[in-house]
N, C-alpha and C positions, 0 to 999 in steps of 0.2 A: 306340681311346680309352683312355687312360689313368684307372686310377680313385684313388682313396685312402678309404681306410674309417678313419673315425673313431667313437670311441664316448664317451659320458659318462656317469658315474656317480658319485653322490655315498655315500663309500664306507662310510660310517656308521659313526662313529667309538665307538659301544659296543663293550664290550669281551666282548660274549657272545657267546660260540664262534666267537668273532674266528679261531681258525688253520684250523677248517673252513669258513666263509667269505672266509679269503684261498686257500683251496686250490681252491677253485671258483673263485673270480676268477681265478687263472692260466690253469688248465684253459679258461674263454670267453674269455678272450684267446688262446690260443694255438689252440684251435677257429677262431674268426673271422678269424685273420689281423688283428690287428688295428694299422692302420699309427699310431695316435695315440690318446690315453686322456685325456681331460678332467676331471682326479679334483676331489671336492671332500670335506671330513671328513679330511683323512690324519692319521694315528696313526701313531703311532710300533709297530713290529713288531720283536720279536725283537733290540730294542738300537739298532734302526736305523727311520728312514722306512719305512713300508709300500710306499713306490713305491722308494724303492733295493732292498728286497727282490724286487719285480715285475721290476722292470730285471734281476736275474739268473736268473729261472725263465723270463723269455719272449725276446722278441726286442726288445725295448720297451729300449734298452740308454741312451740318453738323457732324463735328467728336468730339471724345474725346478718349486719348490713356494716359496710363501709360508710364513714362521714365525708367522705369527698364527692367533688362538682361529679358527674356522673355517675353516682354510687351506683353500688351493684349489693343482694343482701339474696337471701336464701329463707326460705320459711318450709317449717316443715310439720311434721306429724310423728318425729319422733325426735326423743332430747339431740341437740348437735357435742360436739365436741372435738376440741382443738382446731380452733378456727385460727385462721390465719390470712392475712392481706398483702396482697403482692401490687406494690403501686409502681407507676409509670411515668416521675414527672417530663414534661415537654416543656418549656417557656411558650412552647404557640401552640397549645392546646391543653385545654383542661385537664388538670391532675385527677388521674383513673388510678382505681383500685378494684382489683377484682376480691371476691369474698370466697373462701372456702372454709368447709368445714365436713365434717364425718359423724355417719350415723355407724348404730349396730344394731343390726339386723337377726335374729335367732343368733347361728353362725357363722353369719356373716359382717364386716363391716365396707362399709364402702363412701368414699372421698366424694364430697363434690364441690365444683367451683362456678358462682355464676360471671358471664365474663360479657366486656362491653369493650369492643373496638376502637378504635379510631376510628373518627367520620372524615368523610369526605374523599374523592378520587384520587387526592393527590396525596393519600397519608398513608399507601399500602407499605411504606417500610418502615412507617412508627408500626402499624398490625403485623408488620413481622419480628420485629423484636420483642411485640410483644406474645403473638406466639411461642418463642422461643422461650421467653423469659418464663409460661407457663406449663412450657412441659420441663422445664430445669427443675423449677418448684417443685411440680408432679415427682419426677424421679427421685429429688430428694425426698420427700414424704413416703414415698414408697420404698425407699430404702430404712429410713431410721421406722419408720412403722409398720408398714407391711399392711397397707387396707388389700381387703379382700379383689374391690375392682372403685376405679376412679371415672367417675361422670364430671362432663362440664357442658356447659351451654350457656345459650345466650343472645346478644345481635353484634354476631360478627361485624358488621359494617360493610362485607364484599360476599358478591359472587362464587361459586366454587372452584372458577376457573385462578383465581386470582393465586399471587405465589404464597401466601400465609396459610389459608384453606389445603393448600397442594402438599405445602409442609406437614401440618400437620396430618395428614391423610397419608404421608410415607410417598408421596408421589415426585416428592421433590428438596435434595437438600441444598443447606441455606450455610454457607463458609464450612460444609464437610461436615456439617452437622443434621442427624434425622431422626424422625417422630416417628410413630405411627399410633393414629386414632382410628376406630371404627366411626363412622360416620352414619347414623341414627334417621336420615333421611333418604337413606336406601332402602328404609321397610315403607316409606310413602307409597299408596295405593293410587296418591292424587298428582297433581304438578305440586312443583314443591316451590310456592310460592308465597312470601311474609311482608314483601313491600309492594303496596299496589294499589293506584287510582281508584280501584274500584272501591276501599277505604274511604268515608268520609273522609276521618281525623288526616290521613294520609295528604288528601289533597290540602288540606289547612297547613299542613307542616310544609309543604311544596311553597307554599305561597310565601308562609313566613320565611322561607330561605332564600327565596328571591325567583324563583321560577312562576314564569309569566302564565303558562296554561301548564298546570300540572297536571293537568286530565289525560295528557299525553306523554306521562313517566312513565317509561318501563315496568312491566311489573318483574320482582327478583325475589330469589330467594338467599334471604342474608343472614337468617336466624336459625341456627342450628344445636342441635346435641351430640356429643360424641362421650362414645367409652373408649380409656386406654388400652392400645393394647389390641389384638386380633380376638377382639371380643365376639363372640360368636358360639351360639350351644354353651357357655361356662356364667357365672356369676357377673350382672353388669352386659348380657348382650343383648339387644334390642330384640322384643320379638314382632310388635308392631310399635306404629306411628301415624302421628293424625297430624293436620295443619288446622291450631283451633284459636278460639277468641276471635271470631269472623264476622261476628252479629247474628242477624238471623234466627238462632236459638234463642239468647235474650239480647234486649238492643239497651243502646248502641254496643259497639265494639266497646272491649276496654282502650283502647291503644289505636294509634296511628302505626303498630305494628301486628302482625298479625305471629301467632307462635306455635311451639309444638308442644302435643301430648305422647309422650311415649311408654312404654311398655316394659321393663327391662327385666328378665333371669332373676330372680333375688333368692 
């Protein structure tokens, strides 16, 4: 059985000890083997894109990234193609684009999109339209092309309980309208945790938001991957999944988020 390991991490675009946290993000890409990178936050590094930088320390030798305030971009280990941006402007919050594009694999080919939320508690019905907005895209692509199996990931911005999450997991629909994704953090062995105190970078990003002791945030899991579709035993189904970029192996963390390694059928 053939696998493909992909990972997501949203790469936090503060600029505090930015080169020793790009130099750890290399080092757990090129530890993990890692065949696909679902970035979100990219910064510009050293004159250039943080992920054209990555594309020359790892294997990761093809990218593609949106140019707007919360880009979102994809790097990967095999050529991409037909890429395509699906944006979301808001007048009270940042113009989001999420990035997709498709690989081919032997006999297979397979979609993927990195995707970046709405922040904040009171914005779950900008993340639900934008949910919505991204499974329409998905099903058009899959209809005029026909990719083998469709991955996306990313930082959600909510919890699993929240109604976007619920959407797209077929749990829940939205004006009579419904999704369903497999959800890639059901093969977790661990808690499945990506925002948390325990985070240096995390508690600095607490701070800059205006919370007085953010040693005392929550810890959540906001960062996820999904395949479309009752993916499961077929091409695109999770076999495992790790919660990685944590420190510890090499320090610091890249991110004040912490992301997933997954596994997936190819």
């Amino acid at each position: 059985m053939n696998r493909l390991r992909v990972a997501n991490l949203n790469l936090w675009h503060d600029s505090y000890q930015r080169e020793k946290r790009v130099s750890s993000l290399v080092k757990y890409i090129n530890k993990y083997r890692i065949d696909v990178l679902l970035a979100q936050e990219i910064f510009e590094y050293k004159g250039d894109s943080v992920l054209n930088y990555l594309s020359k320390e790892t294997d990761l030798n093809y990218s593609r990234e949106s140019k707007q305030d919360s880009s979102t971009g994809i790097l990967s280990l095999f050529p991409l193609r037909e890429e395509s941006f699906v944006s979301f402007p808001n007048p009270s919050l940042p113009y989001r684009e999420f990035t997709f594009a498709g690989i081919e694999r032997e006999c297979h080919s397979i979609y993927f999109g990195s995707i970046h939320f709405a922040w904040g508690g009171r914005n779950e019905l900008q993340r639900i339209h934008e949910a919505m907005a991204l499974n329409a895209h998905v099903e058009r692509v899959k209809k005029d092309i026909g990719y083998s199996a469709t991955i996306i990931g990313g930082d959600f911005n909510t919890p699993a309980n929240a109604q976007s999450i619920r959407y797209l997991k077929g749990l829940e629909l939205i004006e009579g309208n419904s999704a369903y994704w497999s959800d890639a953090t059901e093969k977790l062995k661990e808690p499945f945790i990506t925002s948390t105190p325990n985070n240096r970078y995390a508690l600095k990003t607490g701070s800059l938001i205006g919370f007085s002791y953010p040693e005392n945030l929550p810890e959540r899991g906001i960062d996820y991957q999904f395949a479309e579709g009752y993916a499961h035993a077929i091409v695109g189904g999770a076999l495992e999944a790790k919660v990685c970029f944590k420190g510890g192996l090499f320090n610091p963390p890249p991110s004040d988020h912490y992301g997933l390694i997954v596994d997936y059928i190819c």
